[in-house]
OpenMM code with the backbone's topology and positions (N, CA, C; nanometers):
from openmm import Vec3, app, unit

residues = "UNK UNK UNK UNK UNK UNK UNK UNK UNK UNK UNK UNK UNK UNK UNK UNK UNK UNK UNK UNK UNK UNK UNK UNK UNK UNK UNK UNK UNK UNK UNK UNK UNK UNK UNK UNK UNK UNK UNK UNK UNK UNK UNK UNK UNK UNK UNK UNK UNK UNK UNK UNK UNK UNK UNK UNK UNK UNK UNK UNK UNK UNK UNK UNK UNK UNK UNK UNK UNK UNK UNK UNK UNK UNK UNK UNK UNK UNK UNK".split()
positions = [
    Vec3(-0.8690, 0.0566, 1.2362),
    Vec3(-1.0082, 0.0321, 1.2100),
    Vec3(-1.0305, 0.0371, 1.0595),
    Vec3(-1.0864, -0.0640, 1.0318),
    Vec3(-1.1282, -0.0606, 0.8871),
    Vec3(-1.2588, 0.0186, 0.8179),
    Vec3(-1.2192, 0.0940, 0.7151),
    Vec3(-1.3374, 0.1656, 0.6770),
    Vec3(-1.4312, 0.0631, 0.5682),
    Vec3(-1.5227, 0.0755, 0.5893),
    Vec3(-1.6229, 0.0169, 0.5398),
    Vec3(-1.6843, 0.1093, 0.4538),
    Vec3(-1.7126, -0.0002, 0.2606),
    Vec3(-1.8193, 0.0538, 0.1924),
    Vec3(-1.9147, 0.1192, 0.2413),
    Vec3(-1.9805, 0.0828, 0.3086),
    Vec3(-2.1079, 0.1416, 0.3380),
    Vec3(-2.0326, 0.3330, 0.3937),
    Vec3(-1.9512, 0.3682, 0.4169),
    Vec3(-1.9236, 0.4633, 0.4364),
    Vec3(-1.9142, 0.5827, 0.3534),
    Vec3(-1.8938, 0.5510, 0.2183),
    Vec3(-1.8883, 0.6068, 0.0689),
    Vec3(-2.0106, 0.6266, 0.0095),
    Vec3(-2.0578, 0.7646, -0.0195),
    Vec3(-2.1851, 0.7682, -0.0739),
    Vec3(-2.2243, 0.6514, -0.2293),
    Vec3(-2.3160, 0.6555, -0.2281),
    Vec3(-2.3589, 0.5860, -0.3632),
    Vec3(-2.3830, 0.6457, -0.4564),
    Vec3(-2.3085, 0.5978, -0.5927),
    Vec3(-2.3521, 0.6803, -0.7064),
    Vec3(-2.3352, 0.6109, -0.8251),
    Vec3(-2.4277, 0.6138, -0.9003),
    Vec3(-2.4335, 0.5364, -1.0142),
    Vec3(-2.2836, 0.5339, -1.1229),
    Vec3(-2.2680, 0.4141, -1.1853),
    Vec3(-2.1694, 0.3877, -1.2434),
    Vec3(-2.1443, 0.4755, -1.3467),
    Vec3(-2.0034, 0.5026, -1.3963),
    Vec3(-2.0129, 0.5861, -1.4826),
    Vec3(-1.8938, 0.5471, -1.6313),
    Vec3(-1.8982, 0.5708, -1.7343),
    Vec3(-1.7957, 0.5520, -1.8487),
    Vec3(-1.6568, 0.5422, -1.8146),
    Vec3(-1.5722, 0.4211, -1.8659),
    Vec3(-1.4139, 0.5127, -1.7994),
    Vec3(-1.3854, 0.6300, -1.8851),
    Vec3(-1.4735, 0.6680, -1.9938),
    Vec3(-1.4113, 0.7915, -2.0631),
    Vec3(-1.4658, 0.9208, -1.9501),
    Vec3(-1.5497, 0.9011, -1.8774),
    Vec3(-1.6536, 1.0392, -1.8306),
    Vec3(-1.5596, 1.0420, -1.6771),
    Vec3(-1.5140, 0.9084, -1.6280),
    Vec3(-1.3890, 0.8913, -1.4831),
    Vec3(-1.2832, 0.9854, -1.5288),
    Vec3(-1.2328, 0.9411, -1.6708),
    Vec3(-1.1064, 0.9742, -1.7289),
    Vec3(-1.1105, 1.1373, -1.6696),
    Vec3(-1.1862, 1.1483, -1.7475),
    Vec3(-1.2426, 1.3869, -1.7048),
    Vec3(-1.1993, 1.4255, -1.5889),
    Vec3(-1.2586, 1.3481, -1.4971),
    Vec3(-1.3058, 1.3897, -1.4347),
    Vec3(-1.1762, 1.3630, -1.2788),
    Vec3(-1.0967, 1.2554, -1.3305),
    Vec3(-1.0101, 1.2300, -1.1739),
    Vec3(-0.8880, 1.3857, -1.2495),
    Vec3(-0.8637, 1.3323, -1.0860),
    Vec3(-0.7264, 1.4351, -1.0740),
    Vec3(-0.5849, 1.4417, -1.0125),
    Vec3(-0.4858, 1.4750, -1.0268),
    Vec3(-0.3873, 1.4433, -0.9739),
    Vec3(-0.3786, 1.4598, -0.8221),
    Vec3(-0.3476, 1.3656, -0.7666),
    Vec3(-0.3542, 1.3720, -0.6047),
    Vec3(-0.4901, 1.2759, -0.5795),
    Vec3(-0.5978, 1.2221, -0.6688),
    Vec3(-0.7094, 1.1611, -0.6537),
    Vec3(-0.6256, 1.0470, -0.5534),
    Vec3(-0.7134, 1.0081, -0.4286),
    Vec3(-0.6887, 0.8094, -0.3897),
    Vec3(-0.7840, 0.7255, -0.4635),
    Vec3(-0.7310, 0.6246, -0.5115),
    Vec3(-0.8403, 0.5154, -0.5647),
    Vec3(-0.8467, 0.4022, -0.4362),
    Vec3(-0.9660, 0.4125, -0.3948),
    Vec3(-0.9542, 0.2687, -0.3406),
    Vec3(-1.0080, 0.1330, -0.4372),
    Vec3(-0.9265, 0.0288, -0.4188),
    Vec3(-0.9590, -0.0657, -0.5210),
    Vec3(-0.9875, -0.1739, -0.4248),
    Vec3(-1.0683, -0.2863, -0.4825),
    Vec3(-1.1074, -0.4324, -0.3965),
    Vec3(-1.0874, -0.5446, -0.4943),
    Vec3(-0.9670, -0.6048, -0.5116),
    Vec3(-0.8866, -0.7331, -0.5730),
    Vec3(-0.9989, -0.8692, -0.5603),
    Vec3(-0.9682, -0.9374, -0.6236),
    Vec3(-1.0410, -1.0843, -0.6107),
    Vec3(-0.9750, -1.1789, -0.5957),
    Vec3(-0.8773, -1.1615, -0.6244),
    Vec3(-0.7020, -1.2733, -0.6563),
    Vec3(-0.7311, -1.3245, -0.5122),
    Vec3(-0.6304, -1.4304, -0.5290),
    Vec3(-0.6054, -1.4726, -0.3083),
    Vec3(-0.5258, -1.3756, -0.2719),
    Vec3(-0.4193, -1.2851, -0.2925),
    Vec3(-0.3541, -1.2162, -0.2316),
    Vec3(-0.4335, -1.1152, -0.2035),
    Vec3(-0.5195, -1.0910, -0.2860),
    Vec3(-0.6603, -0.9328, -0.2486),
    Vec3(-0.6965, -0.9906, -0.1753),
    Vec3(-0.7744, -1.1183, -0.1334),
    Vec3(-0.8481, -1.2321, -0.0508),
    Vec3(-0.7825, -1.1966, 0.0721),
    Vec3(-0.6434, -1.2192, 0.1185),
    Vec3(-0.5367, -1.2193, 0.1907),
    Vec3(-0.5545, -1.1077, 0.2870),
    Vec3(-0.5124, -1.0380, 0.1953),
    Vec3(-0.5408, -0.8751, 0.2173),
    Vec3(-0.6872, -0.8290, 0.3198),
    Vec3(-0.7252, -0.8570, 0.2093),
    Vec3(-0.8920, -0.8064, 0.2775),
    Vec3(-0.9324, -0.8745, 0.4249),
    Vec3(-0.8522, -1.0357, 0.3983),
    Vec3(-0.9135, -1.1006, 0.5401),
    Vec3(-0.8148, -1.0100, 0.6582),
    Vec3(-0.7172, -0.9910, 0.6460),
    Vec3(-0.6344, -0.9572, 0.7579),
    Vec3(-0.6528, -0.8496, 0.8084),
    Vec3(-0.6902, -0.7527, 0.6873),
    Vec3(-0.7498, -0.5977, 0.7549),
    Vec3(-0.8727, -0.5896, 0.7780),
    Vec3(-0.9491, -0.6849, 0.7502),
    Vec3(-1.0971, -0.6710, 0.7691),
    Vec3(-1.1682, -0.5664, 0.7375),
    Vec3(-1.1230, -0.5450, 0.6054),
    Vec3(-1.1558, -0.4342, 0.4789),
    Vec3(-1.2043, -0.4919, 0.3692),
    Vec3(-1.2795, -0.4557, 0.2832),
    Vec3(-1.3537, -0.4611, 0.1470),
    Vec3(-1.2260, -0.3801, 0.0778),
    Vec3(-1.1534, -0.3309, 0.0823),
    Vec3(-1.0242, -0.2909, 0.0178),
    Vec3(-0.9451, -0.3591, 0.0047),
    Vec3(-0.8405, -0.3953, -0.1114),
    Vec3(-0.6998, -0.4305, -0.0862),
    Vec3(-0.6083, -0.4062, -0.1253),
    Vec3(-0.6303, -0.2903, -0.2458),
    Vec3(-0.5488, -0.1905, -0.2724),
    Vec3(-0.5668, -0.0175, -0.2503),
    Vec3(-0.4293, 0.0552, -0.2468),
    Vec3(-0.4853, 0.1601, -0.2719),
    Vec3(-0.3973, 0.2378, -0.3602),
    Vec3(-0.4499, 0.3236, -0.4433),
    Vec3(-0.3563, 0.3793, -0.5662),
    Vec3(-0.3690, 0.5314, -0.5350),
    Vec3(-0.2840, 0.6134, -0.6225),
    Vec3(-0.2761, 0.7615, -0.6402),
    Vec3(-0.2926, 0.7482, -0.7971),
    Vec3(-0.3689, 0.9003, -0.8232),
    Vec3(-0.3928, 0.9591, -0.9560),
    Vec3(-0.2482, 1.0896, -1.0301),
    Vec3(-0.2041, 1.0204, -1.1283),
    Vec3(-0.1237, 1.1586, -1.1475),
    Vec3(-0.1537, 1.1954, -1.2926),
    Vec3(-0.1696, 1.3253, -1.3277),
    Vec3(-0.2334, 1.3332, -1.4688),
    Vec3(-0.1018, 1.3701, -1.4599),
    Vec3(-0.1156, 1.3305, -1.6340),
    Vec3(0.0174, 1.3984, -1.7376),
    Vec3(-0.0796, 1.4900, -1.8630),
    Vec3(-0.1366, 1.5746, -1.8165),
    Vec3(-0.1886, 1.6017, -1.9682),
    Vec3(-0.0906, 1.6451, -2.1128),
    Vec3(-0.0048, 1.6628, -2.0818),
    Vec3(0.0733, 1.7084, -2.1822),
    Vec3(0.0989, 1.6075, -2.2491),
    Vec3(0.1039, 1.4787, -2.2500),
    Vec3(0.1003, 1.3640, -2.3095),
    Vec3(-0.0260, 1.2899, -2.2574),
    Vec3(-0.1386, 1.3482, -2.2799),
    Vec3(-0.2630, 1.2657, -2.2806),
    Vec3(-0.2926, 1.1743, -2.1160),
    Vec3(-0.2127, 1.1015, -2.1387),
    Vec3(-0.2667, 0.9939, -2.0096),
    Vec3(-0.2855, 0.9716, -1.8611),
    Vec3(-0.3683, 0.9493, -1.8309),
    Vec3(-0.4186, 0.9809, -1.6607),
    Vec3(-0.3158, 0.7969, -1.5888),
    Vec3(-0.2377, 0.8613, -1.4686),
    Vec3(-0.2190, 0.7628, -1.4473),
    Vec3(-0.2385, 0.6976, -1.3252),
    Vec3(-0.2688, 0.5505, -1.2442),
    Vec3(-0.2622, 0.5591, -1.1004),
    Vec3(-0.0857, 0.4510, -1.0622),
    Vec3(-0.0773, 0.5154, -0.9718),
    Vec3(0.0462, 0.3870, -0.8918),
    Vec3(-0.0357, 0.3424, -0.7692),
    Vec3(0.0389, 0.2493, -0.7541),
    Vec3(0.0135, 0.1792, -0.6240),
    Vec3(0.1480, 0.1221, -0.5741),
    Vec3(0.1063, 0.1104, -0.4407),
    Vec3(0.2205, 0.0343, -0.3411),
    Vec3(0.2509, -0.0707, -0.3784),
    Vec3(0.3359, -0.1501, -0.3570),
    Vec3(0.4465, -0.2533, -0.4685),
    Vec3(0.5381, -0.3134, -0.3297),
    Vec3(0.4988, -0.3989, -0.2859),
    Vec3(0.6329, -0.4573, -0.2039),
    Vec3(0.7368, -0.5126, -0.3145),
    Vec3(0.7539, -0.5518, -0.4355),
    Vec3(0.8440, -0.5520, -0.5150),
    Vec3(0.9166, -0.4240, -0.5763),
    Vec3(0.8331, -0.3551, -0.6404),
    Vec3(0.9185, -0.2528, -0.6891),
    Vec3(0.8627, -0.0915, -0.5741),
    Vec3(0.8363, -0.0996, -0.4917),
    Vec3(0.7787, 0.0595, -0.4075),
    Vec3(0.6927, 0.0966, -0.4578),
    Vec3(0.6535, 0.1335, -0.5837),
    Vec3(0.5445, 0.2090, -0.6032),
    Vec3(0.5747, 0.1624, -0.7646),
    Vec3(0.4788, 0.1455, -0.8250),
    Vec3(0.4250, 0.0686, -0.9676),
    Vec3(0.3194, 0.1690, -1.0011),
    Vec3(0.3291, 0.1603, -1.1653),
    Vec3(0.1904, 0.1971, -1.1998),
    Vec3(0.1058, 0.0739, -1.2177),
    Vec3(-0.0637, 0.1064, -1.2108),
    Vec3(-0.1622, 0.0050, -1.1908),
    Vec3(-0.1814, -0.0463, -1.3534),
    Vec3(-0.2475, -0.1570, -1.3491),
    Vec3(-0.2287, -0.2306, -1.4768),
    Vec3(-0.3854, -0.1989, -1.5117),
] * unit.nanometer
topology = app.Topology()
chain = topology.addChain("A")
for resn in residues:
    res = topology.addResidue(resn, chain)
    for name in ("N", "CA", "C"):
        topology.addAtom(name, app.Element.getBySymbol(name[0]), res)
């Protein structure tokens, strides 16, 4: 069963510097592609989703990062 937007509270948009703060390692991102393969995606699961990523902080070198699933390489970081 596909989860549907409407399921996710609403909340106003926010800075990627004020996101940056604020995610955390272990965070899920759900993401919604526009490409035809997101297109693809979305039609077959009958989801507003077509990706989904993990959060892993590195603070010791600054940068917050997400991967995602990769039928090419298993797991990628997100661009």
């Amino acid at each position: 069963m596909a989860i549907s937007v409407k399921t996710f509270p609403k909340g106003q948009p926010v800075s990627y510097d004020t996101f940056r703060q604020q995610i955390q390692t272990g965070d899920i991102m759900l993401c919604s592609g526009s490409g035809w393969f997101s297109k693809m995606i979305q039609g077959s699961t009958e989801s507003v989703w077509s990706h989904v990523g993990f959060v892993m902080r590195l603070d010791a070198i600054d940068p917050s990062w997400c991967w995602k699933a990769s039928s090419r390489w298993g797991c990628a970081p997100c661009h």
